[in-house]
C-alpha positions in Angstrom: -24.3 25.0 -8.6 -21.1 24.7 -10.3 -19.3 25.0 -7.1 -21.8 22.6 -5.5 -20.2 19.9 -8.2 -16.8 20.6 -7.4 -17.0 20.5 -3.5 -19.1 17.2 -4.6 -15.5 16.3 -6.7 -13.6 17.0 -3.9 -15.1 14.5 -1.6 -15.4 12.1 -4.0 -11.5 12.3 -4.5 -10.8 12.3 -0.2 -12.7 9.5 -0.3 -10.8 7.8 -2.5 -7.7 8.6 -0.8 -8.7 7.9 2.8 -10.9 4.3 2.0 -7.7 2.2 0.1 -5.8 1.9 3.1 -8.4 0.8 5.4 -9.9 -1.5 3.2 -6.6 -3.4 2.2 -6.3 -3.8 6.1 -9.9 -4.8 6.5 -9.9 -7.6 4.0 -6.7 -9.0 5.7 -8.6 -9.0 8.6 -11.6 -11.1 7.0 -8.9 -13.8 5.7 -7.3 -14.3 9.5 -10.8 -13.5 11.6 -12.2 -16.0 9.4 -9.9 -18.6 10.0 -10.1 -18.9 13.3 -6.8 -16.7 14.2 -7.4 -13.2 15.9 -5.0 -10.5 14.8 -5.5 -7.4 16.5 -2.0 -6.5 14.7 -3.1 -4.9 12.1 -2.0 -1.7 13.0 1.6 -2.9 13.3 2.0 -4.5 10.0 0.3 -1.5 8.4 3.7 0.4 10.2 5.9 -1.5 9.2 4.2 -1.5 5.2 4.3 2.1 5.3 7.9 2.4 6.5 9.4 0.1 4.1 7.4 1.1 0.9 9.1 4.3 1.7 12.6 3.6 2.0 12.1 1.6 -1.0 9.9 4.4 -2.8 13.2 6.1 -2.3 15.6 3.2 -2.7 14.3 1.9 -6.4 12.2 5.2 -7.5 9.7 2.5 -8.4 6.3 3.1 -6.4 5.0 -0.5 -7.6 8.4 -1.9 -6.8 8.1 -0.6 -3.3 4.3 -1.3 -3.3 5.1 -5.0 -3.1 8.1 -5.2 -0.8 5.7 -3.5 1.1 3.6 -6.4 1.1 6.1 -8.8 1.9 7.6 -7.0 5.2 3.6 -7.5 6.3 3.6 -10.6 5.0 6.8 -11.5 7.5 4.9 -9.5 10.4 2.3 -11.9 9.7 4.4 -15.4 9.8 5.7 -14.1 13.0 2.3 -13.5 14.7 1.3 -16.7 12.7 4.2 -18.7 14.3 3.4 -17.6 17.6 -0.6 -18.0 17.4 -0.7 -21.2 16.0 2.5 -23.2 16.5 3.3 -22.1 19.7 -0.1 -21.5 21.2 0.2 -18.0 22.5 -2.7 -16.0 23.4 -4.2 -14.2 20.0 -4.9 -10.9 21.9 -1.2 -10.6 23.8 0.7 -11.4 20.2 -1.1 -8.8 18.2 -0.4 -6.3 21.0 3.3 -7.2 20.9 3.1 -6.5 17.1 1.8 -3.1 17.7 4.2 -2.4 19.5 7.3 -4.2 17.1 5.9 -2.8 14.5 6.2 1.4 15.3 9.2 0.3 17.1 11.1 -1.8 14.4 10.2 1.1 12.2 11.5 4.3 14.2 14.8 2.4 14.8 15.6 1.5 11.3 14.6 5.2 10.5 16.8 6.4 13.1 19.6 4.2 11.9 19.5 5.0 8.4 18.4 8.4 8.3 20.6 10.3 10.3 18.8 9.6 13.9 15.5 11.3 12.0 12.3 9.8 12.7 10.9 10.6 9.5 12.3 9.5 6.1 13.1 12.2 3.3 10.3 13.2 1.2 10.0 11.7 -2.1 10.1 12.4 -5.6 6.7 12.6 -7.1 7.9 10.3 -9.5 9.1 7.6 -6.8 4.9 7.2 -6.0 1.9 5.6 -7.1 1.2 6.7 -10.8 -2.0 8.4 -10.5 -5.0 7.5 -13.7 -5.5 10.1 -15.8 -2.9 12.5 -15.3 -3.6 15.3 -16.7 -6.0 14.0 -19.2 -8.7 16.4 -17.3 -8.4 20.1 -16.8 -6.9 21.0 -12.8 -9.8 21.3 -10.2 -12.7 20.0 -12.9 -15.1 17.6 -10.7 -13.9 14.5 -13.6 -10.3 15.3 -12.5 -11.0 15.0 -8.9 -13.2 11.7 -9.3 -11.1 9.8 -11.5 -7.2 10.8 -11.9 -6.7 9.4 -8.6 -3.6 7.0 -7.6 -4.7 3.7 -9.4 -4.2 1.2 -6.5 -7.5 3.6 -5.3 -9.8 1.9 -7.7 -8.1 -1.6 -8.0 -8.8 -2.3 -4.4 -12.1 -2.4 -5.1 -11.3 -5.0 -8.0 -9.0 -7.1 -5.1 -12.4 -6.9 -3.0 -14.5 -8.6 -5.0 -11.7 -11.3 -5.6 -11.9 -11.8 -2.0 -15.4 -12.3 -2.2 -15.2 -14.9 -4.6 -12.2 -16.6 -3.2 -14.4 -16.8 0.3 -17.8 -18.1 -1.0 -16.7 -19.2 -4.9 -13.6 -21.7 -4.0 -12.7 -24.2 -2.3 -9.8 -22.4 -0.1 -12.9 -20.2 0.4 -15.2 -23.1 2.1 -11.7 -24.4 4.0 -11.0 -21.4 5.8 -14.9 -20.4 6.7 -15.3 -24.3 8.1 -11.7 -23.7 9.9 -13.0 -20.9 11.6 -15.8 -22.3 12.7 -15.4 -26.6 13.5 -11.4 -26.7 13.4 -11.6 -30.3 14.9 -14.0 -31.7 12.4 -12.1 -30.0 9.5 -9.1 -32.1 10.8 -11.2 -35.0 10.9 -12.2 -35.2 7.2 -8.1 -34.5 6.2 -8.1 -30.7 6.2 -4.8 -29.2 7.3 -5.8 -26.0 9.7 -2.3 -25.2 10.7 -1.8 -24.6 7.1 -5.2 -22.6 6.0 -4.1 -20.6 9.1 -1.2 -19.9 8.4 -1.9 -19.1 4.8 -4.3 -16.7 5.9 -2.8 -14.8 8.5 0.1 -14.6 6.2 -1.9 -13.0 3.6 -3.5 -11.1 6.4 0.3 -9.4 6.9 0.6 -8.9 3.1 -2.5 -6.7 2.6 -2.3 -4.9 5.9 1.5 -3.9 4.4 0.0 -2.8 1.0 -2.3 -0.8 3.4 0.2 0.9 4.8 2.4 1.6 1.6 -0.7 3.3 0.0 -0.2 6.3 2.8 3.2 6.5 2.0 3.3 5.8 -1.2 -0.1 8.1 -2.4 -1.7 9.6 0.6 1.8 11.4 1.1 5.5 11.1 0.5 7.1 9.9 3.5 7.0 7.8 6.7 6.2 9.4 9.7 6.2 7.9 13.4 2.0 9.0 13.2 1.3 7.9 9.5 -0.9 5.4 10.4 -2.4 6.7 13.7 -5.3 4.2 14.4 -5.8 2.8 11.0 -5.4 -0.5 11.6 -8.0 -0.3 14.5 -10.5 1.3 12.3 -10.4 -1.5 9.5 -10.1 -4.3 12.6 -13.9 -2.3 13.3 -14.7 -2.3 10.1 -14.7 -6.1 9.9 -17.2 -6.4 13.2 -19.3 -3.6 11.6 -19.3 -5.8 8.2 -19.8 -8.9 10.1 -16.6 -10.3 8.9 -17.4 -10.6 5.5 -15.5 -9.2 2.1 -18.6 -7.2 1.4 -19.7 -6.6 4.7 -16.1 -4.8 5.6 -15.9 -2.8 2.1 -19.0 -1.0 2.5 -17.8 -0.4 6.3 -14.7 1.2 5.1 -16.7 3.1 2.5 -18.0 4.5 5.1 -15.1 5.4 7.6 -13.3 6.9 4.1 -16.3 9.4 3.6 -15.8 9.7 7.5 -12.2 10.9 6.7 -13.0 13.0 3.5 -15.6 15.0 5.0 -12.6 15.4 7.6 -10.3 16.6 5.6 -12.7 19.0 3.4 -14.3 20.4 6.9 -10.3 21.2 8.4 -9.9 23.6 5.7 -12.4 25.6 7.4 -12.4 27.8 10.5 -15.6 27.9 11.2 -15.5 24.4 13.8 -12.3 24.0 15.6 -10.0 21.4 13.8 -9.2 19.0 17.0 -13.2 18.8 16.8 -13.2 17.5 13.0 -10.0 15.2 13.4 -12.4 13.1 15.6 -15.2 12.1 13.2 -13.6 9.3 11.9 -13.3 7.7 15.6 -16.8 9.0 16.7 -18.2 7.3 14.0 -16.1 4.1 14.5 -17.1 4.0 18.5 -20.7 4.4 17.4 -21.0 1.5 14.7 -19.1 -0.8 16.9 -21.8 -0.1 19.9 -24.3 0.0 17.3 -23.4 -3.5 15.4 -20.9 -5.5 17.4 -23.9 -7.7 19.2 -25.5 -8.4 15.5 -21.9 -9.7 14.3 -21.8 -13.4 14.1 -18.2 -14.1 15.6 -16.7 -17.2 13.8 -16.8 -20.1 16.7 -13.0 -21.1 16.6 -11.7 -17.6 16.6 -9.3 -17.1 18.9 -9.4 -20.4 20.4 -6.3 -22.5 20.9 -6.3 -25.3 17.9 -3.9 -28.2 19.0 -3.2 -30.8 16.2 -4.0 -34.2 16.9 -1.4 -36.7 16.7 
């Protein structure tokens, strides 16, 4: 029984580790989905958010310093594909491709550059981190240690999704950017600016997707790696369909695909199923909810159409 509860701990605490970065990524999603503004992305500014909280994880020793410069490198990813999007009218789909492909890119050459033509950055000081809740308030391996001294960005994401929540259906940004989304032209008509809800959300969009990608880095482990995020950024993108692009909708999504990765990580510790078999639940499971629940999704009607300002 006892060891029952501890295995039971020990998902608890994967889970905690693998849902953050998904869901900071998914709710950036929502905001730019939801406007109207397809950004397929994702996975790109999560890069670059993981590469730069690490270089300043090691630059400041400050893990909430580089948490946020973190966020603001996405944030810049996000003006660019914002820029090209809505300004300049490019196809959604072909910008948030060339993102994904900036993004790693950007990221491997700085490394390069500045870390002695190494693609990965030196490890960091436990110190330079996330400061984890708890610490060793409860005894090593107990199933309270495992379920609540985790890193605490783990358990205010969950606060930052329920502020989405009530930004989207509480404010009045909220109301502009649903009604953008769907009737961009008749926003316009009763004095809404879409080019600026648009671009404040795709903006934001950048931001959290960067905070995403810092949280690997920064908790999940203590460097940046070429493969940190591998596919990330398309699992939260499917988390949005599967939560019918909706705050609440994506977080329960991501709930799921970070129990998807815990029971990964707890079943590669074992040789009794090969691990190249376990590293593909995660992506299994995000093939079968997208075939399961795309149709059922209610796409907003203005997303990723052109929007051309009137006059």
């Amino acid at each position: 029984m006892n060891e029952l509860i501890k295995d039971l701990g020990l998902l608890i605490n994967a889970t905690l580790i693998a849902t953050p970065p998904l869901l900071l990524a998914a709710l950036g999603s929502c905001f730019s989905e939801r406007s109207g503004v397809v950004n397929i992305g994702i996975e790109g500014m999560m890069t670059i958010g993981a590469f730069t909280g690490a270089v300043m994880g090691l630059t400041t020793g400050n893990g909430w310093i580089a948490f946020l410069c973190a966020g603001l490198a996405g944030a810049l990813f996000g003006l660019i594909h914002a820029y090209a999007c809505i300004s300049c009218h490019a196809d959604q789909t072909i910008a948030g491709t060339a993102i994904n492909f900036l993004g790693p890119g950007l990221a491997l050459f700085l490394c390069k550059a500045m870390y002695n033509n190494s693609s990965d950055t030196p490890a960091m000081d436990p110190s330079c981190k996330l400061p984890k809740l708890f610490e060793g308030v409860f005894p090593t391996g107990s199933f309270w240690n495992n379920v609540l001294n985790v890193y605490a960005v783990a358990y205010l994401v969950f606060i930052l999704a329920f502020v989405c929540w009530f930004v989207f259906y509480k404010t009045k940004f909220g109301a502009h950017l649903r009604a953008v989304g769907e009737h961009p032209e008749a926003c316009e008509s009763l004095g809404i600016d879409v080019y600026k809800v648009r671009y404040t959300c795709v903006i934001l969009s950048g931001f959290l997707a960067g905070l995403g990608g810092a949280f690997v880095t920064l908790a999940t482990i203590n460097q940046f790696r070429p493969s940190v995020i591998v596919g990330q950024g398309f699992i939260a993108i499917a988390a949005v369909i599967f939560g019918k692009f909706s705050p609440e909708g994506a977080t329960k999504a991501c709930l799921l695909f970070g129990l998807c990765s815990g029971i990964k990580s707890l079943a590669s510790q074992s040789n009794v199923v090969s691990p190249n078999l376990i590293s593909m639940i995660p992506y299994v499971v995000t093939i079968v909810a997208l075939v399961l629940f795309v149709g059922k999704a209610h796409t907003p009607a203005a997303n990723g159409k052109i929007f051309v300002k009137s006059k």
